[in-house]
C-alpha positions in Angstrom: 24.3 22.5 -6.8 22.0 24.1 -9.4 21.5 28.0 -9.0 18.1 29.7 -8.6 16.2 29.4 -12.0 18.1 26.9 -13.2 16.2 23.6 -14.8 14.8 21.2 -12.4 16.5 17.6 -12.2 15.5 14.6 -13.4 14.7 12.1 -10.8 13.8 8.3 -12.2 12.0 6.5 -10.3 12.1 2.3 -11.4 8.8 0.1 -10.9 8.6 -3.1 -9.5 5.4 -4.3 -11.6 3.7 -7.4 -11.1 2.4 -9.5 -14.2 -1.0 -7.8 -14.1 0.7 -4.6 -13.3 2.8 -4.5 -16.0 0.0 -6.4 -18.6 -2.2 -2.8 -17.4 1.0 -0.7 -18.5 1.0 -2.6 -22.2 -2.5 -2.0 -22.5 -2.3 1.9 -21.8 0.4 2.6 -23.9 -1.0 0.7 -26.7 -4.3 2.7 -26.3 -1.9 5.7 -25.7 -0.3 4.7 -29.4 -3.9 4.1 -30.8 -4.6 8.1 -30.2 -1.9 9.1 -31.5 -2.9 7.4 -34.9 -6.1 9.2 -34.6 -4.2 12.5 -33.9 -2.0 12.2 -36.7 -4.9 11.0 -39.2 -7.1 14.1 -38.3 -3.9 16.2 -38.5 -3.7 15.2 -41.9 -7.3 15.6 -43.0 -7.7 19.1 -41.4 -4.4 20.4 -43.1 -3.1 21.2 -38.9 0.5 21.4 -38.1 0.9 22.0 -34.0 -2.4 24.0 -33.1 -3.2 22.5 -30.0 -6.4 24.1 -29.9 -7.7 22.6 -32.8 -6.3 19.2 -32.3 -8.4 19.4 -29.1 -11.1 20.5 -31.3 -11.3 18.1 -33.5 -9.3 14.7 -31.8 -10.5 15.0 -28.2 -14.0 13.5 -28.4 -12.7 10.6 -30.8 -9.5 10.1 -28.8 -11.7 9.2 -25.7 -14.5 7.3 -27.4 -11.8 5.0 -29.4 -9.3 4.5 -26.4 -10.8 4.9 -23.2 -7.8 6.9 -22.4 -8.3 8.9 -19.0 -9.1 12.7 -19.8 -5.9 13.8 -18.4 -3.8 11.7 -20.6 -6.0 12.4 -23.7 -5.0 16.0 -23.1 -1.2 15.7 -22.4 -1.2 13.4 -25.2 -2.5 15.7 -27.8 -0.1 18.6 -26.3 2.5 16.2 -26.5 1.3 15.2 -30.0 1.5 18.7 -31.4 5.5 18.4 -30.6 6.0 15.6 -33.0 7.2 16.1 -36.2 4.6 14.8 -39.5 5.1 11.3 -40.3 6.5 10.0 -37.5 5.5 6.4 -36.6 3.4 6.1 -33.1 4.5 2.2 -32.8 7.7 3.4 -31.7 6.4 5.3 -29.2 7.6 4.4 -25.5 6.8 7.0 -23.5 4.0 9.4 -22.2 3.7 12.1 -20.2 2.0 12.4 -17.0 0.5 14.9 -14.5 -0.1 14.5 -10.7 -3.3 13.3 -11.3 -1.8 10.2 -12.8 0.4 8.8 -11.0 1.4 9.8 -7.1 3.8 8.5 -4.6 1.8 6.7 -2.0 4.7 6.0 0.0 8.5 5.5 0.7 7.9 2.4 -1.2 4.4 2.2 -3.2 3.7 4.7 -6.2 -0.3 4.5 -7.5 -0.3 4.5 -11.1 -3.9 5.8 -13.7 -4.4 2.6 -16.1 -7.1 1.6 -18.2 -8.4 -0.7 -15.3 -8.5 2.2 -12.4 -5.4 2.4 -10.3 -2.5 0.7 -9.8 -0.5 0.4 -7.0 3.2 -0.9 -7.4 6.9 -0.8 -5.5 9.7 1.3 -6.6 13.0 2.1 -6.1 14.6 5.6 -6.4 17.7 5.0 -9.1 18.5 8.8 -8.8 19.4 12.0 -10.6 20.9 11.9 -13.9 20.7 15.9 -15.4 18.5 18.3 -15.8 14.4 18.1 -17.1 13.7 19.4 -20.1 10.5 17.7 -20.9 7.3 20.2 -21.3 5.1 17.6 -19.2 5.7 17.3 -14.9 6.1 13.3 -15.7 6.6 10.9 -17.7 6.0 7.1 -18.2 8.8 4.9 -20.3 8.1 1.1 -21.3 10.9 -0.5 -22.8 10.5 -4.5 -22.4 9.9 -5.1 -19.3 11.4 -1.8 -18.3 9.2 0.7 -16.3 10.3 4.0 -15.0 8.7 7.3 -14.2 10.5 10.3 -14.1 9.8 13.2 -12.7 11.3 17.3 -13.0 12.0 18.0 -9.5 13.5 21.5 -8.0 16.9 20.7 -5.6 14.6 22.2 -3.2 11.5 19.5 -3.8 14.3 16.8 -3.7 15.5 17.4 -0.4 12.0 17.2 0.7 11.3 13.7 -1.0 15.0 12.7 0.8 13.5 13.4 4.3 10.2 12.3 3.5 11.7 9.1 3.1 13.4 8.8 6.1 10.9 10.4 8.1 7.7 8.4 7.4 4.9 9.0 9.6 3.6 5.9 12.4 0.7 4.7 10.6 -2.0 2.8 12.7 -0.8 -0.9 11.0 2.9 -0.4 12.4 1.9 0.5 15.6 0.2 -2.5 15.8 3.1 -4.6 14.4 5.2 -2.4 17.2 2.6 -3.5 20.0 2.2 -7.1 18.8 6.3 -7.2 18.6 5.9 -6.0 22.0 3.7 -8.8 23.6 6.5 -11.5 22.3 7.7 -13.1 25.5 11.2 -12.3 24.5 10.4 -8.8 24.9 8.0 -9.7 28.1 11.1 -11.1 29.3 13.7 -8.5 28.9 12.0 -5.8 30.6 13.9 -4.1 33.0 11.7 -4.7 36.3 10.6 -8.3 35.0 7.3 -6.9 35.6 5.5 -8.4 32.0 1.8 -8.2 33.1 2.1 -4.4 33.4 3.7 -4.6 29.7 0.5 -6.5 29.1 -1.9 -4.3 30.2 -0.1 -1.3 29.1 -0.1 -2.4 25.8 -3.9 -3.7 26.3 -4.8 -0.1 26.5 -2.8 1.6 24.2 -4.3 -1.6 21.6 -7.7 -0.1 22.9 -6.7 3.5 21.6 -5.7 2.2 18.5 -8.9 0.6 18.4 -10.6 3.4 19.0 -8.3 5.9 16.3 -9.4 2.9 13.7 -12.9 3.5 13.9 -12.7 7.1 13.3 -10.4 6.8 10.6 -13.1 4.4 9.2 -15.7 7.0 9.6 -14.1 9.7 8.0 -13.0 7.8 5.3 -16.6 6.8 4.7 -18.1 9.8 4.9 -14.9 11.3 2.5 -16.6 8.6 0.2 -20.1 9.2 0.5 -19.2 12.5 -0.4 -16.9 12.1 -3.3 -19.4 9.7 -4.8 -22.5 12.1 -4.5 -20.5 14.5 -6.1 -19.3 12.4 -9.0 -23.3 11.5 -9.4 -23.9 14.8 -10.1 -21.4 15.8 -12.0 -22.1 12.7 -14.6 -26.0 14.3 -14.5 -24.6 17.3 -15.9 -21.9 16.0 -18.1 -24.7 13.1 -19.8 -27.0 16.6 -20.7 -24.5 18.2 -22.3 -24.7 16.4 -26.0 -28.3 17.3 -26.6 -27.8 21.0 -25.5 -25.1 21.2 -27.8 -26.9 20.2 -30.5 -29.3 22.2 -29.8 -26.6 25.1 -30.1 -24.9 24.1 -33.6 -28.7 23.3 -34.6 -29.6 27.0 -34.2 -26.4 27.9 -35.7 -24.6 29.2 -32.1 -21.2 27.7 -32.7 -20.4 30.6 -30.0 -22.7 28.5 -27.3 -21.2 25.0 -28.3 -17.9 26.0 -28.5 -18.3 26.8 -24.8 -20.4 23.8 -23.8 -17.5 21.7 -25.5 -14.9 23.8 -22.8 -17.6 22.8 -19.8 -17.1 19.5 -21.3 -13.4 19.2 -21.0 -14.2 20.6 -17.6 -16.1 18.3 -16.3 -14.7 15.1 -17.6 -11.2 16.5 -16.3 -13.2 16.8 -12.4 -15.1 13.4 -12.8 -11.5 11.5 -13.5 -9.7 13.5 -10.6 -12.8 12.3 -8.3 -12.3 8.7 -9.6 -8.3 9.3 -9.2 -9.1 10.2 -5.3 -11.9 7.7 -4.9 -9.5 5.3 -5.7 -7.2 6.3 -3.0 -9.8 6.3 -0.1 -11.0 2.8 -1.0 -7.7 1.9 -0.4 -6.7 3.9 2.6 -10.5 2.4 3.7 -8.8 -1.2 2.9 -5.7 0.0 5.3 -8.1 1.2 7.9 -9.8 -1.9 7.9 -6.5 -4.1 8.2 -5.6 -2.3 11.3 -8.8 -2.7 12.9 -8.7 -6.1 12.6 -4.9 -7.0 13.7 -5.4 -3.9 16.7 -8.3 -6.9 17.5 -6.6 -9.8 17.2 -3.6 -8.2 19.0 -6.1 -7.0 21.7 -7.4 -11.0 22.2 -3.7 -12.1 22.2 -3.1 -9.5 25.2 -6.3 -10.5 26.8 -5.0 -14.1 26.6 -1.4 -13.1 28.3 -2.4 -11.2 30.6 -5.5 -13.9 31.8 -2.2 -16.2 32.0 0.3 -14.0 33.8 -2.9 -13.2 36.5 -3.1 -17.1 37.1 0.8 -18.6 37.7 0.8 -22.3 37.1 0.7 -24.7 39.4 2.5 -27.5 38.0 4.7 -27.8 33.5 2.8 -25.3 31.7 0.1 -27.7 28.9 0.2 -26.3 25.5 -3.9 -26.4 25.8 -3.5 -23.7 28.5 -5.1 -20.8 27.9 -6.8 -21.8 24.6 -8.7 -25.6 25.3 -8.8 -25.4 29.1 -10.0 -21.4 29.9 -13.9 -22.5 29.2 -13.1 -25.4 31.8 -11.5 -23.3 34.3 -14.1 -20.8 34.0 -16.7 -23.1 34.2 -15.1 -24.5 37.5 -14.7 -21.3 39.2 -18.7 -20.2 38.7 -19.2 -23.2 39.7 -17.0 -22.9 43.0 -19.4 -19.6 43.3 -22.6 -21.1 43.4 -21.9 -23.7 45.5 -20.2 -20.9 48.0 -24.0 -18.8 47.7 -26.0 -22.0 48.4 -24.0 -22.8 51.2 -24.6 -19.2 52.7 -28.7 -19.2 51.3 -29.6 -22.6 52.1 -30.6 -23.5 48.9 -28.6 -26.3 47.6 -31.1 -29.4 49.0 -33.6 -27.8 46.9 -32.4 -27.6 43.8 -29.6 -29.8 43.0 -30.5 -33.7 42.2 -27.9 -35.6 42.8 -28.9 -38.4 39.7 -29.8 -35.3 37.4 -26.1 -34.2 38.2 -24.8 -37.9 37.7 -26.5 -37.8 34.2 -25.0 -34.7 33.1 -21.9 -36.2 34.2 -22.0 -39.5 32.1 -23.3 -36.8 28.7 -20.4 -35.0 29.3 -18.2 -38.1 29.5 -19.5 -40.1 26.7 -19.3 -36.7 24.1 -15.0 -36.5 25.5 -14.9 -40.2 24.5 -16.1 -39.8 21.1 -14.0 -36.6 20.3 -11.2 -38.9 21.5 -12.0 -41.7 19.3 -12.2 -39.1 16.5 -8.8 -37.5 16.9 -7.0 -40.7 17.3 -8.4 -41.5 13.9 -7.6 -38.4 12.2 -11.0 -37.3 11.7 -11.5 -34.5 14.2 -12.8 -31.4 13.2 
């Protein structure tokens, strides 16, 4: 067990890409490789060895405009960058370093990944601790093949955490709807201890209904956490798209003081807009999530509805498959009908409204359309 102020461990984390997954990954790391060509090429020109401040100076803007690298890897890069020794060749490169801003663990399972195409979500598996980190950056990214790992300079301390984080996942509002739909199986209708199933229906018909209900405020918050975001990014992009003609208006009037500090609000700004796109990515998808549960919390709830209707109505002769589903309309029609024929007895006003050859009609309609759908399934064609 490390000591206080000892180096943090390395933890690797491997990914479980998908072909577009890992087809995003090649594409960032050869636009990460494409910077450092232009890193090394104005390194040359200006004479710099590892200013960082100056590489910033001079490679940031170009970096961006030639690789449509996110800020926050442009500027790890060129930190990284400074490390390397002259001449080195940036085809060989494999790796780069991340932040928390580029990559986060989404889950026991799932970690969201920065590419060139917005985020990525992928699987991973923990392979473990293998020494300490020394690496400058918090992160980094290795592609070797087929071969993707992150890995990551934790404290003992922030690894324990991640160890009961993992076993100690939170009930989201899709698994308790997997637990209530595993619930209305009639296995586990039948095993209940009092063999009493329609209270387990109608218990789990109103805790569906609170689910319900926690859905739509999720859905609402995470709308409005979107509206906001999004109005804030607006405005943000008004003041970062004003920027270039005030600082030529600066190095114009010979106040390399004024654009040297525009460049900084620059960097500032550009840094905000791509965290705001990095979280704007992560409520669309916990609105996606939201969205899932409110529809299986409803198609649970009509599943319940549909047990519970059964359970209140024992059969009276071999359950039909069609129960339930092709023959509720009917027995619901039957029953209102049972009703108005029980409230014209009482008012006295059957004789004066029902016809006995409009009714014989109806019949024959109704008769003639059960034929035809007949016909049509016997011949395959029933839709």
């Amino acid at each position: 067990m490390p000591r206080s102020g000892s180096l943090p461990s390395r933890l690797t984390y491997r990914l479980l890409p998908g072909p577009a997954d890992l087809d995003a990954v090649h594409a960032l790391l050869a636009a990460y490789r494409r910077m450092l060509v232009v890193l090394e090429e104005i390194r040359r020109a200006h004479g710099l060895r590892a200013n960082v401040v100056a590489l910033v100076a001079h490679g940031y803007q170009r970096a961006r405009h030639e690789t449509g690298l996110p800020a926050r890897l442009v500027t790890l890069g060129i930190r990284d960058f400074a490390r390397q020794a002259a001449g080195f060749d940036p085809q060989r490169v494999v790796s780069m370093p991340l932040d928390d801003k580029l990559f986060s663990v989404k889950t026991a399972s799932e970690i969201a990944l920065t590419t060139l195409q917005g985020r990525r979500t992928m699987p991973y598996r923990v392979e473990g601790y293998d020494g300490p980190w020394h690496d400058l950056a918090s992160a980094r990214l290795t592609l070797e093949g087929d071969a993707l790992t992150i890995q990551v300079g934790v404290s003992v301390a922030a690894s324990e955490d991640i160890r009961k984080e993992e076993t100690r996942m939170p009930e989201t509002i899709l698994t308790r709807v997997g637990r209530i739909i595993g619930g209305l199986s009639s296995a586990a209708l039948d095993a209940v201890e009092d063999r009493n199933p329609l209270a387990v229906a109608e218990q789990a018909l109103r805790e569906i209904d609170a689910v319900i209900h926690e859905a739509r405020l999720d859905l609402g918050r995470i709308k409005a956490e979107a509206h906001r975001l999004t109005a804030r990014r607006g405005q943000l992009d008004a003041e970062l798209a004003a920027l270039p003609d005030k600082l030529s208006l600066a190095l114009a009037n010979g106040r390399e003081d004024l654009a040297r500090a525009g460049i900084a609000r620059q960097l500032d700004l550009e840094s905000q807009i791509e965290a705001i796109e990095s979280t704007l990515a992560d409520v669309d998808e916990r609105q996606a999530a939201a969205a899932k549960a409110m529809q299986a919390a409803q198609a649970a709830r009509r599943d319940a509805e549909h047990r519970i209707a059964l359970l209140r109505t024992p059969p009276a002769k071999a359950a039909d498959p069609l129960d339930g589903y092709g023959r509720e309309e009917a027995a619901r029609s039957r029953r209102i009908a049972q009703s108005l024929r029980a409230i014209d007895r009482v008012t006295g006003t059957a004789a004066s409204v029902a016809d006995p050859s409009i009714e014989e009609l109806d019949r024959l309609h109704r008769d003639d359309a059960i034929e035809r759908r007949l016909a049509a399934l016997k011949q395959g064609r029933f839709s």
